[in-house]
N, C-alpha and C positions, 0 to 999 in steps of 0.2 A: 504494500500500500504506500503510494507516496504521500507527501506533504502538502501538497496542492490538490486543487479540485480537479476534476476528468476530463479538462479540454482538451483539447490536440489529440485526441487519441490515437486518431489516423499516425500519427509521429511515435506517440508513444508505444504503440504495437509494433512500429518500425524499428526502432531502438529495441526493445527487448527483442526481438527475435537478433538480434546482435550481438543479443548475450550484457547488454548495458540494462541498469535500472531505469525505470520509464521516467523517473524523477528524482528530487530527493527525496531521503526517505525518512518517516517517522521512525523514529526513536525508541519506541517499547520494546519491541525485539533487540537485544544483543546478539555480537557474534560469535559463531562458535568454534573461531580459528584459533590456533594456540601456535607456537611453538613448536621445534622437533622437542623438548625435554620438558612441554606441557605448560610451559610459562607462558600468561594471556599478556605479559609486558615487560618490559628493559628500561632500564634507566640510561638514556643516553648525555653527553655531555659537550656539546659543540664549543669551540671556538676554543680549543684550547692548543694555545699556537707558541709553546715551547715544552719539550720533554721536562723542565725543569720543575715547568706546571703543573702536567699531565703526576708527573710524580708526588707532588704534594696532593693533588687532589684525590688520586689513588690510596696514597697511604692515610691522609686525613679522612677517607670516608670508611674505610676498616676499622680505623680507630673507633672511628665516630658508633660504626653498628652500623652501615649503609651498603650496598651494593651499587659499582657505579660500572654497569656492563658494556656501557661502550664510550671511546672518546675520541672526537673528532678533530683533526686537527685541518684549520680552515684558509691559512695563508699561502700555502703552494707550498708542495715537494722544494720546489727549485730555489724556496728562501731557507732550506735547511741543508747541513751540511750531513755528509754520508754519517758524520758520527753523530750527531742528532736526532737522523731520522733511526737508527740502530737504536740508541736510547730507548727511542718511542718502545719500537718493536718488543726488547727485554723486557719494559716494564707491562706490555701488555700478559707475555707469557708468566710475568711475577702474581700478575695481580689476577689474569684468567681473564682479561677485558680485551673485548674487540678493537685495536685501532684502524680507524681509518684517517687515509691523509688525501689527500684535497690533489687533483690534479693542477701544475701550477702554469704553465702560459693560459691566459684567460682576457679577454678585451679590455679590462683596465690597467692590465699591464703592458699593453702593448702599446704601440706609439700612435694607432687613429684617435683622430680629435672625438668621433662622434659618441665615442659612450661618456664624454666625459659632461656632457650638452644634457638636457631635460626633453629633448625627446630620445636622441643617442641613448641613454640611459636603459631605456627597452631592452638593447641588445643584451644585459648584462652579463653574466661572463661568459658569454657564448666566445666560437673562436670566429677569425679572420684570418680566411686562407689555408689553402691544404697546407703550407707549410706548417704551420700553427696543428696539424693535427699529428703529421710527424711528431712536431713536437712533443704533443701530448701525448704521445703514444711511448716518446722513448722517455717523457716523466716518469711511466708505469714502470717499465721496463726498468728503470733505477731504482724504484721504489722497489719492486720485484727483489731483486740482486743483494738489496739489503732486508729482507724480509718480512716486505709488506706484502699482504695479504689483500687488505679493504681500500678502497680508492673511491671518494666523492668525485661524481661526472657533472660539468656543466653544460656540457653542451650534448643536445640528442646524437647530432650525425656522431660524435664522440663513439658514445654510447653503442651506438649500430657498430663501430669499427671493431668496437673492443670486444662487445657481444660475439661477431664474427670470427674473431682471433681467437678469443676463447672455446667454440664452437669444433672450429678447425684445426683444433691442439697446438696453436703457435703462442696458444700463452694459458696457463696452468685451469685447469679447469677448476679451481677450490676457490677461484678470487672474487672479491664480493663487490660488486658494481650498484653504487649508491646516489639514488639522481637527488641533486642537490634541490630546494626550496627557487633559488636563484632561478632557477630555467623557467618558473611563472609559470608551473602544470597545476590544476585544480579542478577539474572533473573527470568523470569517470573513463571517456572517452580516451583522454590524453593517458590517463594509469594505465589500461589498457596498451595502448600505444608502445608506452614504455616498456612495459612486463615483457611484449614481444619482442623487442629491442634488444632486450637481456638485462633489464633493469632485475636485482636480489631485493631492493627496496626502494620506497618512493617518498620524499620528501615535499607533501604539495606546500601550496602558499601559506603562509603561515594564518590568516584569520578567517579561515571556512568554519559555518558554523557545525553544531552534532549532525544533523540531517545530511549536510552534505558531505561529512565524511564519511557516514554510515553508508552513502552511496558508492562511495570510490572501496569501500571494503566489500561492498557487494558486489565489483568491478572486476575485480582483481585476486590473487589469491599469496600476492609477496607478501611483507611484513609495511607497513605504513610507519614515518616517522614524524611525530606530530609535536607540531609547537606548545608546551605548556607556558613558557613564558621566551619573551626574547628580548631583542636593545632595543634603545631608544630610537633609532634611526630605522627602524623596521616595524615601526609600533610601541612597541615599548607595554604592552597587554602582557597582564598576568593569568591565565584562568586555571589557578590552582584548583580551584573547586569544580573546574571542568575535569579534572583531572580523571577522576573513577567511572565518570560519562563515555570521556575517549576510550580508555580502554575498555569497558562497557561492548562502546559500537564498532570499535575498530583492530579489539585481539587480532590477531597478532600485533602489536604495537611498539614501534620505541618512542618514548616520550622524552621529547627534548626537554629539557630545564636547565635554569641555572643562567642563561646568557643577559638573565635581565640586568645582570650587574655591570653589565658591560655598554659603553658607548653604541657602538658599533661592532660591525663586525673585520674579520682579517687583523684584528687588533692582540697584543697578546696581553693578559692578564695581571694586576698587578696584586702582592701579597694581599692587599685588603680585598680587592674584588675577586679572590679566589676564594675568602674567607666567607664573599660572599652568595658567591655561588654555591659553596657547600650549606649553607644554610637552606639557598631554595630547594635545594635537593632533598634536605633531609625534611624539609617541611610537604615536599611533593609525595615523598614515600609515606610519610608520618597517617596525609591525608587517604591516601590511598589502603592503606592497613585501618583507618577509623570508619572507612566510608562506603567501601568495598572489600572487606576481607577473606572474599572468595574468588578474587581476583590474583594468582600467584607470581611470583616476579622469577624469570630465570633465575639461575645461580649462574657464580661467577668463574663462568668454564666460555671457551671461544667455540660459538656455533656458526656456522658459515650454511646459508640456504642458495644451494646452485639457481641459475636463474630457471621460472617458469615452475610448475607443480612437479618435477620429480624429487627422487628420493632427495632427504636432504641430510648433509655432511657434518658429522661433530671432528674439532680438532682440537 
């Protein structure tokens, strides 16, 4: 049942024989995706753009009593050095958390004027130019050599290239391809899109409201990573107490938190805002155990979902 009333139907019957929901959808029903090891959610941790961090926040949320199962790191491979991004990697297998790291040529790093403009802007970190996708491709490829595993995509054709290569055994079949927020996907259509792409998971816009993500989970069968809070510069919206709703409608789930502390984003963290970030974290979990406690959270071991419905891989 959607959220709207029965117009369009002629379209709406068209779309669902698609395999798309006819609309978005109410809310009463949950879903009842989980996990390969049964968890309906993850605690992810973006923008955490130095191992130094990544480390503190790690060991600060074990201390704490928290689980922080994945962290993303959001400034580009190619602003880290091979012993950095190594760092990363160790303390993922220390601590049993997914890193992933950010593919790094991207349109505001490059030298065109137009992303830098208020319509430019649109493109956002999409690439310009096959060379640029060279490029990105040997970001992986580095990233790869030092033993990344997870890689955020901004750009789709990216995505198809990597998809392909992976497909093709010219690059490791266990690697987890994560479409970033920035690409501007948010309905059901597009997740779809992407899943065939060879997207592992899908990051839409950050302020869709319950209905319309409970569509794109009915779209799709990856895992969703959903904004619980983020910076200033992207909103700046907390909805903590959406929190037990998302996961609710959108199991399988990683629930972003923690970036509200932060300006902006590609920014790297400072002791107090990492201070702060763990706060929202443990207050995101805190909610989720008062408000939904038959909601269970992974544990903290590295699960890797190949893309598309088959089996999927514990490492």
């Amino acid at each position: 049942m959607t959220a709207t009333t029965a117009f369009y139907e002629q379209t709406r019957a068209q779309l669902a024989r698609l395999g798309l929901p006819d609309g978005d959808l109410e809310c009463a029903a949950g879903s009842e995706g989980a996990f390969a090891d049964g968890g309906h959610f993850r605690i992810e941790v973006p923008t955490v753009n130095s191992s130094r961090a990544a480390e503190t926040l790690l060991a600060e949320s074990r201390r704490r009593g928290f689980t922080v199962n994945r962290v993303t790191e959001t400034r580009g491979m190619h602003r880290h050095t091979a012993r950095e991004i190594a760092e990363y990697v160790a303390l993922g297998r220390e601590y049993g958390a997914e890193i992933l790291m950010s593919v790094g040529p991207r349109a505001s790093y490059d030298i065109g004027a137009s992303v830098q403009t208020p319509e430019g802007s649109r493109i956002g970190y999409r690439l310009r130019g096959q060379e640029q996708i060279v490029r990105a491709v040997e970001d992986v490829k580095r990233g790869l050599d030092l033993g990344v595993r997870g890689f955020v995509v901004y750009d789709e054709g990216l995505l198809w290239v990597l998809g392909r290569l992976r497909t093709a055994g010219e690059l490791p079949g266990d690697i987890h391809l994560k479409v970033s927020a920035h690409c501007g996907q948010g309905n059901p259509a597009s997740a779809q899109m992407l899943e065939m792409l060879g997207a592992n998971s899908f990051n839409p816009v950050r302020d869709l409201t319950l209905p319309m993500i409970a569509a794109l989970r009915r779209a799709v069968t990856i895992p969703l990573d959903c904004h619980v809070d983020n910076p200033r510069m992207s909103g700046g919206f907390i909805r903590t107490y959406e929190a037990p709703d998302i996961v609710r409608v959108a199991a399988p789930v990683y629930l972003k938190t923690g970036n509200s502390a932060l300006e902006g984003h590609g920014v790297s963290p400072t002791p107090a805002q990492l201070d702060d970030i763990l706060r929202q974290v443990e207050i995101v979990v805190e909610f989720l155990g008062r408000h939904y406690p038959a909601a269970r959270q992974s544990t903290a071991r590295r699960l890797l979902e190949p893309a598309g419905a088959g089996p999927r891989t514990e490492v």
